[in-house]
LOZARO-856573 format. One record per residue (C-alpha): residue in one letter; x, y, z. Coordinates in pm, whole numbers, plus 50000, padded with zeros to 5 digits. Example, Ala and Ser with C-alpha at 12.3 -4.5 7.8 and 13.67 -1.06 7.14 Angstrom:
residues 2
a512304955050780s513674989450714
end
This chain:
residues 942
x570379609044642x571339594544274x568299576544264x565929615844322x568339626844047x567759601043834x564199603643870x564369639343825x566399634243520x563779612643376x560919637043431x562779663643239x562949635642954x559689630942941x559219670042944x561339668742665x559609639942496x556029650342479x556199681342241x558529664942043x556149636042022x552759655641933x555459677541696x556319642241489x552489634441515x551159667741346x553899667441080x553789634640962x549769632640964x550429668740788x552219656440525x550829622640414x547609640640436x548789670440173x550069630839955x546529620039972x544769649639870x547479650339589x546459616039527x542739627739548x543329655739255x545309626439004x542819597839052x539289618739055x538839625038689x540009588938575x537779569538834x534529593738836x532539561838904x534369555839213x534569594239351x531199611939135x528919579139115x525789603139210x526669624438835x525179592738677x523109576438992x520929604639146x517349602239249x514969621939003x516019650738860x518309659739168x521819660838976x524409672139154x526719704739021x528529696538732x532579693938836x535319706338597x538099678538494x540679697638663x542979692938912x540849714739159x537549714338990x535799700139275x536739724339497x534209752339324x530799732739386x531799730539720x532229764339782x528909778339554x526519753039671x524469765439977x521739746640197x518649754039998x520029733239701x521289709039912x518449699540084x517009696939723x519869673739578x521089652239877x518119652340125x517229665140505x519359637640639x522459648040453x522079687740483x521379685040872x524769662340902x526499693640699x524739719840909x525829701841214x529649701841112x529039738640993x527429746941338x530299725641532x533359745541322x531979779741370x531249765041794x534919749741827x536449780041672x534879804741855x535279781742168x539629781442097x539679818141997x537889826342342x540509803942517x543439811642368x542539848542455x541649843442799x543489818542952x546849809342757x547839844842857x547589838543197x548599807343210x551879814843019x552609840643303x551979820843562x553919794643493x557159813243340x556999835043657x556059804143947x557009768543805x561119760143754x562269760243419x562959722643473x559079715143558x558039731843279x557619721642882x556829741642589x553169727642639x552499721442989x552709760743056x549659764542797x547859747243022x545749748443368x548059722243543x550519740443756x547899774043807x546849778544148x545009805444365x542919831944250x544469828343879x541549795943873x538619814043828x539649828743538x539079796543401x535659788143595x534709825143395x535779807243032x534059776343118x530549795243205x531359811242872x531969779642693x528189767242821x526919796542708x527869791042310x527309760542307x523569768242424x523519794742197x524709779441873x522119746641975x519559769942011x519789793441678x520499762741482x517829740641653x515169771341533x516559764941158x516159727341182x512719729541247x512209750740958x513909724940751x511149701240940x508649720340918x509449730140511x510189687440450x506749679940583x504979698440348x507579694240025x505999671139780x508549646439804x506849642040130x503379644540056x502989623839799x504589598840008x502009564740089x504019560240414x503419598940534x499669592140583x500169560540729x499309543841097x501609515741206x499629495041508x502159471341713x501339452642065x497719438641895x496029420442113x495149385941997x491589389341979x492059421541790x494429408941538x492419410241199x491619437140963x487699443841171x490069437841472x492169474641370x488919488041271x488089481441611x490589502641799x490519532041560x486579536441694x487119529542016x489109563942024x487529594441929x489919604041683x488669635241442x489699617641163x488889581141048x490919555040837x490409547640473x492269511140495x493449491740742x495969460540710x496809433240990x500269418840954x500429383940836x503139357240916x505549346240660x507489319340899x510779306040792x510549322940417x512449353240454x515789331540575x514949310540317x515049336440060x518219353640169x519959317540198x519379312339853x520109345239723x523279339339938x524329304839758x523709320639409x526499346639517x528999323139605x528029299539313x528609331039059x531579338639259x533119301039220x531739303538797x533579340738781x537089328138916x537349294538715x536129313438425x538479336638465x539519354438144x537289340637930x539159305238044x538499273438229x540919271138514x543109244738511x541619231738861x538219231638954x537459247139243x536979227839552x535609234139883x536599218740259x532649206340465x534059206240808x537279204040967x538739234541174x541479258741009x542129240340700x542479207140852x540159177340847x537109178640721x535429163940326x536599182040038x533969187139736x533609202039397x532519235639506x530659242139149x528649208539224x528109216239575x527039246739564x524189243639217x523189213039438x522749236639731x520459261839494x518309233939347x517729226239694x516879262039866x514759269039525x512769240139603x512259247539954x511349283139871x508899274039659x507299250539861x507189271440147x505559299539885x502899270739824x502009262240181x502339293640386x499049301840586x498329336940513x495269335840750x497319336441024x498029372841164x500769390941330x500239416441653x501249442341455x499259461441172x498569494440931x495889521140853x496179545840587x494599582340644x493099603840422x495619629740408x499389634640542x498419663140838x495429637040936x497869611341024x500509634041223x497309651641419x496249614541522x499859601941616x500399632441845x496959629941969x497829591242069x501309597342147x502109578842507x498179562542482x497529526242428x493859518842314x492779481442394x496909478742488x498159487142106x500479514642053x499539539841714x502389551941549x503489571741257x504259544440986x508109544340868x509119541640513x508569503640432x512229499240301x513449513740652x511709488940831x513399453840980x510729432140899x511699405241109x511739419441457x508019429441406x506379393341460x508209390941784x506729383742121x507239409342433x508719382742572x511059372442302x512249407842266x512649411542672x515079381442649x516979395142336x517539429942551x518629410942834x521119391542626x522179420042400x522989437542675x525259410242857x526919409842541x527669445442520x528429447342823x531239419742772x532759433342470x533309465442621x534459452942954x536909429742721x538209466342522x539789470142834x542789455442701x543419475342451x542929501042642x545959494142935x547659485042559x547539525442484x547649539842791x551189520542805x552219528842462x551139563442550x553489566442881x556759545342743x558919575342826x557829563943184x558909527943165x561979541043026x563359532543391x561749500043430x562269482543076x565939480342940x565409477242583x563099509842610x565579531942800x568479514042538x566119528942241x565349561742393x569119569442411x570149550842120x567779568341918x565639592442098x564419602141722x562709571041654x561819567342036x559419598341962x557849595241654x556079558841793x555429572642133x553869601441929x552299579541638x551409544241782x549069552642051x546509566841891x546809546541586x546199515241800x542969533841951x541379533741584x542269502041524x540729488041802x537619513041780x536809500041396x534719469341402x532829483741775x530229503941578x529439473841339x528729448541715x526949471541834x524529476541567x524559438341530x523399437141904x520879466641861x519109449041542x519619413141773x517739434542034x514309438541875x515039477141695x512379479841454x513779505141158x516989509441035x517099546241127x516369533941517x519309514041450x521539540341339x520019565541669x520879533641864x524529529941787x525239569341799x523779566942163x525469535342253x528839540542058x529349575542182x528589562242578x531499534642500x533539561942413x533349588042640x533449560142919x536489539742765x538449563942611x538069592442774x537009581643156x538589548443165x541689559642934x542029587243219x541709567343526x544139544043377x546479569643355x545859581443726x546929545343839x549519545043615x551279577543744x550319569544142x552009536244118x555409555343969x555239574644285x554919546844477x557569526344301x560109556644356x559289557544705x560459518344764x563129524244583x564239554744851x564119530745069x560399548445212x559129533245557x555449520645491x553969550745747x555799575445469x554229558645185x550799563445345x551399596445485x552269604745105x548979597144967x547449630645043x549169640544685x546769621644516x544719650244419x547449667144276x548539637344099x545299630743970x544819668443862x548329669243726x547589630943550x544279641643334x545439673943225x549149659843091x546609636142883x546019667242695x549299659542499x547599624242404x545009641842236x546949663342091x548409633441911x544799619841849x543119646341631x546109649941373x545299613441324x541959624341325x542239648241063x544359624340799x541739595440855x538559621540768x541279630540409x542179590940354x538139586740336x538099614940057x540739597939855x538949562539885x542059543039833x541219510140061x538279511339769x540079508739500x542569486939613x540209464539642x538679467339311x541989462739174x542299430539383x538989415839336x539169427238933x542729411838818x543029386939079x539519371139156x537469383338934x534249403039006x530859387638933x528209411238748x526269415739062x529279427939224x529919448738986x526149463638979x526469467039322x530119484939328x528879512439072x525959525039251x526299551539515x527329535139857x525399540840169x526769567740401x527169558840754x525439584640992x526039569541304x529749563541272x530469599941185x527929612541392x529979593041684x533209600841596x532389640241515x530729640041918x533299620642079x535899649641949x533619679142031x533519658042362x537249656042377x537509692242292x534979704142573x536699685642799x540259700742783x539169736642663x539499751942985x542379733843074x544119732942744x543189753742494x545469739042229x543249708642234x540409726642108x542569746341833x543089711241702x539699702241710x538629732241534x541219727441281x539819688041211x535789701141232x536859723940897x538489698640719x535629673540811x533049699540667x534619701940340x535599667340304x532199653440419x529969679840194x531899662639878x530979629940006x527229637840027x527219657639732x528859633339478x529719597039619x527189585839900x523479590139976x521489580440273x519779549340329x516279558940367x515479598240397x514689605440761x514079645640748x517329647041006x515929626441305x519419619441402x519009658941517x517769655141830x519829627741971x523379642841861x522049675542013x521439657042353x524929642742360x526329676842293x524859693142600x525959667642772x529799671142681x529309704842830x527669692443154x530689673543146x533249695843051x531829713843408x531809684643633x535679683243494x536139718843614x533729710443941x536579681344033x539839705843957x538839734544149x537839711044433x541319692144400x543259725444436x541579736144693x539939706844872x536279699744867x535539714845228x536339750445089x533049749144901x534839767944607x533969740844384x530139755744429x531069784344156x531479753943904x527959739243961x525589766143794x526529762043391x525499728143479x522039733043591x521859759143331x522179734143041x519409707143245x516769738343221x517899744642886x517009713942720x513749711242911x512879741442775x513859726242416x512229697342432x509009721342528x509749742042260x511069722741950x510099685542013x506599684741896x507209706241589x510459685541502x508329649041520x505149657841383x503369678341052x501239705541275x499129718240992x497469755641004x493779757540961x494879774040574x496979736440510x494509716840664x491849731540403x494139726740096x495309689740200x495269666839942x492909641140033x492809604339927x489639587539904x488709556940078x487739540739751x491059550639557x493129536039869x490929500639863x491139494839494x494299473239434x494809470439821x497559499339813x497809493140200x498239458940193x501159461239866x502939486340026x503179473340394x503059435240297x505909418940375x508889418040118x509569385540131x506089374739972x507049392439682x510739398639633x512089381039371x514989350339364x518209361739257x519349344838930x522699333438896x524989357038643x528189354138452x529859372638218x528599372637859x531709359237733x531609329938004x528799318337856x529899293637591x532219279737828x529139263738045x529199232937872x533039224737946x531649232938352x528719209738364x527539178338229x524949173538038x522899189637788x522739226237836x519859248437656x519569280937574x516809304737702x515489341337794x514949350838119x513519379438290x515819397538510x514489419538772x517729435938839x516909444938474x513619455838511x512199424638346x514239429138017x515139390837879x518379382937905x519989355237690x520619328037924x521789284337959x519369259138149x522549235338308x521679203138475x519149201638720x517289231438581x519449262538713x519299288338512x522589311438470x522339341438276x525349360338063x525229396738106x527139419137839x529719439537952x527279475237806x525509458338111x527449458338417x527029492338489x523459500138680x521069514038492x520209545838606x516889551438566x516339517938735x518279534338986x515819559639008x512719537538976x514059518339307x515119551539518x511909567039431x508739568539656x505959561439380x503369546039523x503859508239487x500969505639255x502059531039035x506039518638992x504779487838759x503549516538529x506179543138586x508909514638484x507319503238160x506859539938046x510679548638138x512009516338005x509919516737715x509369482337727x506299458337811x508629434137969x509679460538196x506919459938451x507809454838797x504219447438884x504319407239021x502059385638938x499519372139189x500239343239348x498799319639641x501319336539873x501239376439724x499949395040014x497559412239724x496119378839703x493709381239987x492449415840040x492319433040390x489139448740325x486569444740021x487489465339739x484449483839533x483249464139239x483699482638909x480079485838863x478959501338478x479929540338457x482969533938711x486079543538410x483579571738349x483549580338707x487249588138725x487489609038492x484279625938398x483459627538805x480139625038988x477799602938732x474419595238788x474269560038784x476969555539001x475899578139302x472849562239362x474279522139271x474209505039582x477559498739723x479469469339821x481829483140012x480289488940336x477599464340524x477399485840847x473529507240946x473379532940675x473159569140862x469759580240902x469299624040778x469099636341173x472659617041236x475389644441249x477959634440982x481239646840866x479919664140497x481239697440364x479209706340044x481789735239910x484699715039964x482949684639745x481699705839486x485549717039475x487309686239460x485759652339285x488249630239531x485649640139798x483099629139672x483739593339919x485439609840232x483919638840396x486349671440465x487099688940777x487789726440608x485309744840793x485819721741134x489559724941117x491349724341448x493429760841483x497009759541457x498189752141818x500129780241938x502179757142199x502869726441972x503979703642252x500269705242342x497789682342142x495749697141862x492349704541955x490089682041851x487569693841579x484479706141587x481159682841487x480569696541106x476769700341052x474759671240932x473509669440536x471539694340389x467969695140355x468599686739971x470149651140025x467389633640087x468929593640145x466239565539967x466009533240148x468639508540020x470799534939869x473029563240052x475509589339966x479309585839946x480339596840298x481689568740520x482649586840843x480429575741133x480319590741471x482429572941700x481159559942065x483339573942384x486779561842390x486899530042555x490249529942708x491409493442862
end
């Protein structure tokens, strides 16, 4: 009988111990969370390149509001600023992350105002009138756990509510996101954009895989409007890791230079470095400054060989065509969308510096291996988070071990105090250390995996991150627990001194004790999103940053690149926060109808997250490449399916308390077939006017059209889709100015002194010292360090790449400035992908006098193909040429426009065959008019 006592003894503990564990939790995260927004409000307006680096590093003219030096000056902007002028100053991307946070703060609050109305009422009753006072705990009777009968539905009602705003809120605020869409498309950010009106080919056959080969496919499908340059891919081999392994040994050579130059001082040791051995031991130690300016010499040679010998002849299976106008390229994506013509696959072109260049040029094959590998991997480092995992789901049940583990139950008595802060503290602190390097693997693995763009690679982690933790935190974490408590039961039971047949026959509890187990993990969660909640104010404050500025400034030394690098605006990480932020709405879904308290506390960290996360975007980080929001869609999907969960939750309690066979668990299955038919009916309704630019008839008119001449001359296509790595630049090593003289004590040798061009300095000659063996290191003032920002803006910007040699002179006012590169055997502009015009007499006239004599009816180079003969139907519109000079080379569609598509899933109609020339254009043998639009054949579809 002492032994049931004792037990029972110990489950009033730990009745004890859990409120007074999430109590400690929430007070201590309370308070060192008020220290660091304190600490916030004393370090902003001495460090405003560290927390306002977008005041002096913005793109354009898109400055954020001015903040006052106060103690709370921040807090105004924050409050004034609305979406309009955020989309305008931070981007779609950032103001669709805010208006998701808005739209979850409003959904969670709303979701724990309607539970804490509807069910903590009856579940307080319940339990103060049904459970013993000794059962019972200041926060088990706010929950579902001990409710039984007819009292049950009450919270099936509140959970078909629950479905219900969450469809709601997705559906007003999936309406206003395709405005935003719809508004971005046509903005001119957009539309002046080369990329917008761009084709990007992938899967080209090998026989098709040439400039006339991508020709090829565009007239083999009767698309309504044609191409004005197209470019095949062409391999680069080996260069690109060549490139980056330089650039990577002039980091750690400036690194090595910066540290025993340290103050303006030659260390009193030179630096060495261990080739080989295994922690610290064994191995060849060398004079890291010689080792590594060998190492340069070395990887500047083979770079420049490489540059020499490359093969640009030789294609990729991937390739690009520009269209005439931004709506032309969105009507022929949709058109194409799931069609392969000769086996290719036509897509909208991303923004070049989105792209990862590398998993282009690789095989079907290739990539099918890397996916099967990738995943293996994944699949192993999640398996292996396991660990952690029975690591927290202990250190979240020690008041049960109390009985098994001396020391604990010693501790718990000795000082119960201390006992409950860790049980209250550690458990979820272990969880985010464990969960911090996951996202980083995983988008590793992703990239490893053939992912094409950067922003697939973000969509790719939220999907995959989120799965892990919904399945290991939340699942796994749960059925962990359900072990956990049925082997305490079973334990007890031996130690009654339980015949095996009692044991067994006991093990129709199991559904209680697995009801009773996931809802008492509400109490872990409780603990989580205090935690939560600090970590979103700790990333306001920044203090890991400048800690390790500090460090890396007074104790290593930072290099000038580092400190280039450091002052610009860092990059803000979508998918991370877009994780975490689901995987607590998750949490909160999850428990709602069981415990409201859990989404009180997620409310509570969604308005604190909104704040602190629309002073982020506003004034310290910008996105990586503006998207328009695609991240929209795939957060949305993850949402409805926390509520499909949240239901098959309530679907397995209801049939636990009253056994499957009663069929009561039907009245659970509805809300979930509700949300299925509601995202159909999304995707029907939203997806094609989220994805593509569905112009009216009045836009398609008024397009800005690009000529097929303009686009050939200079091959734009070919600059701005080459790859980067035939153009991009070596790094130059860097010191210090003041490090400069002390080059000579460093290396042996005569040393000389030089200018050299800088393109991290738009071109501007820096004073530099030619050491031994020809490296060049260059001494940059400390006026310097700091980015410049209009280079900042010249490299954020979307000018056409053509037009950014110009733009950078005129802004730097300098001739040294230009960014344009000079040709070279291995500069993709070096070998056009189709024949540029010749600039025939009259052709400066031509642009900007318009339609000359002489040069209408020169004969033309640019085209060898039939000429059209009068009767030949062919895409001409005489009012819209005599309206606009840039069509005087590529015909317009403004009287054959297709009508706006009332369904926009549907394709757009195709249009209509515009009437052949009139009567007045009479064409003379040898000579033609500008139009170069042929009638296509039938599609040939193989």
């Amino acid at each position: 009988m002492s032994d049931i006592d004792n037990w029972i003894n110990e489950d009033t503990s730990q009745r004890t111990l859990a409120p007074a564990a999430v109590g400690s939790q929430v007070l201590l995260m309370a308070a060192i969370s008020v220290a660091t927004i304190i600490a916030f409000n004393l370090l902003r307006p001495r460090n405003k390149i560290v927390y306002e680096p977008k005041v002096k590093y913005h793109d354009g003219d898109k400055v954020p509001p001015r903040i006052a030096d106060g103690i709370f000056g921040w807090v105004s902007p924050l409050i004034h600023t609305k979406e309009p002028e955020l989309v305008e100053k931070i981007g779609l991307d950032a103001a669709i992350f805010l208006r998701f946070l808005r739209m979850c703060r409003f959904l969670f609050t709303c979701i724990a105002v309607l539970a804490c109305v509807m069910l903590m009422p009856v579940d307080i009753t319940y339990n103060l009138k049904h459970v013993p006072s000794q059962s019972r705990d200041i926060l088990s009777i706010l929950t579902i756990r001990d409710v039984s009968g007819n009292f049950l539905f009450i919270h099936v009602a509140v959970t078909y509510l629950i479905s219900f705003l969450v469809m709601g809120f997705v559906w007003m605020n999936w309406k206003e996101v395709v405005r935003l869409r719809h508004e971005w498309f046509r903005s001119p950010e957009y539309t002046k954009s080369f990329y917008a009106r761009t084709l990007m080919v992938t899967d080209v056959q090998k026989q098709l895989q040439s400039d006339e080969g991508l020709r090829a496919i565009f007239e083999t499908i009767q698309v309504p409007y044609p191409t004005t340059s197209v470019h095949i891919g062409r391999k680069v081999g080996q260069l690109p890791e060549l490139i980056d392994f330089h650039n990577d040994t002039v980091r750690e050579l400036e690194q090595v230079l910066v540290k025993y130059l340290k103050d303006g001082k030659v260390g009193k040791q030179r630096p060495m470095i261990r080739l080989g051995g295994f922690l610290c031991f064994g191995g060849e130690k060398k004079d890291a400054i010689d080792y590594y300016t060998a190492k340069l010499r070395r990887s500047e040679t083979a770079v420049e060989n490489y540059r020499s010998q490359i093969d640009l002849r030789k294609p990729e299976s991937y390739g690009f065509a520009s269209m005439a106008a931004v709506p032309y390229a969105h009507i022929v994506a949709n058109m194409l969308r799931g069609k392969h013509p000769k086996k290719a696959t036509i897509l909208l072109a991303p923004n070049p510096k989105d792209m990862v260049w590398e998993n282009l040029s690789r095989s079907k094959a290739e990539l099918a291996q890397r996916k099967t590998t990738g995943w293996t991997i994944l699949i192993a480092v999640c398996f292996f988070n396991t660990i952690p995992l029975l690591i927290i789901s202990i250190l979240a049940n020690l008041a049960s071990l109390t009985a098994y583990v001396s020391f604990l139950e010693k501790w718990s008595v000795a000082s119960p105090g201390t006992f409950t802060f860790v049980s209250g503290v550690l458990p979820p602190s272990v969880s985010a250390l464990f969960g911090y390097a996951l996202p980083h693997i995983m988008r590793v693995l992703s990239k490893y995996q053939g992912a094409y763009t950067h922003s697939r690679l973000d969509r790719a982690v939220v999907a995959r991150y989120f799965a892990f933790l919904v399945i290991s935190q939340l699942i796994v974490f749960t059925l962990i627990g359900v072990i956990f408590k049925s082997v305490q039961q079973i334990v007890h039971q031996i130690g009654d001194h339980d015949s095996f047949k009692t044991i067994i026959q006991n093990l129709d509890k199991l559904p209680r004790t697995i009801n009773e187990t996931y809802i008492d993990q509400a109490s872990y969660w409780l603990t989580y999103f205090p935690l939560r909640g600090f970590l979103v104010v700790f990333d306001l404050a920044q203090i890991i940053n400048l800690v390790v500025i500090f460090i890396k400034t007074h104790l290593f030394g930072r290099t000038p690149r580092e400190h280039r690098e450091w002052t610009q605006p860092p990059n803000f990480q979508y998918p991370i926060y877009y994780s975490n932020l689901l995987f607590m709405g998750t949490v909160a879904l999850f428990f709602a109808p069981l415990s409201p308290l859990v989404a009180v506390a997620a409310a509570v960290v969604f308005w604190v997250s909104s704040w602190v996360y629309k002073y982020q975007l506003m004034f310290v980080f910008v996105s990586r490449v503006e998207t328009g929001g695609r991240m929209w869609n795939v957060v949305i999907n993850r949402l409805l399916f926390s509520a499909a969960l949240m239901q098959a939750l309530m679907v397995l309690t209801i049939g636990l308390q009253y056994g499957f066979k009663s069929l009561f668990w039907l009245t659970t299955i509805p809300p979930i077939i509700f949300v299925f038919i509601f995202k159909i009916y999304l995707n029907r309704k939203f997806q094609a006017a989220f994805q593509y630019y569905i112009p009216s008839d009045e836009e398609l008119r008024l397009a800005h059209v690009h000529s097929k001449r303009s686009d050939n001359v200079g091959n734009k296509l070919e600059k701005r889709f080459g790859h980067p790595a035939l153009h991009a630049e070596l790094f130059t090593p860097m010191v210090h100015a003041h490090m400069t003289h002390l080059l000579s004590e460093v290396f042996t040798g005569k040393i000389a002194n030089v200018q050299t061009k800088l393109d991290d300095f738009g071109g501007s000659k820096i004073d530099a010292r030619v050491v031994a063996g020809g490296v060049t290191i260059a001494g940059i003032e400390q006026r310097d360090l700091e980015y410049d920002p209009t280079l900042y803006r010249r490299d954020r910007g979307e000018l056409d790449w053509d037009e950014r040699s110009v733009a950078s002179g005129n802004i730097l006012g300098s001739d040294t400035a230009s960014m344009k590169h000079p040709v070279a055997p291995y500069y993709a502009g070096s070998r056009p992908s189709s024949p540029a015009p010749s600039k025939i007499a009259g052709y400066d006239r031509y642009l900007t006098q318009g339609t000359q004599q002489e040069f209408e009816m020169s004969r033309l180079d640019v085209d060898q193909l039939p000429l059209l003969s009068s009767q030949t139907p062919a895409y001409y519109n005489q009012n819209v040429m005599m309206g606009s000079p840039s069509m005087t080379s590529l015909p317009s569609y403004a009287d054959a426009s297709p009508p706006m598509n009332p369904n926009p899933q549907a394709m757009p109609p195709m249009p209509r065959m515009p009437t052949a020339y009139d009567s007045q254009y009479n064409l003379t043998e040898g000579y033609r008019e500008a139009p170069l639009h042929r009638p296509y054949p039938s599609p040939e579809w193989r």
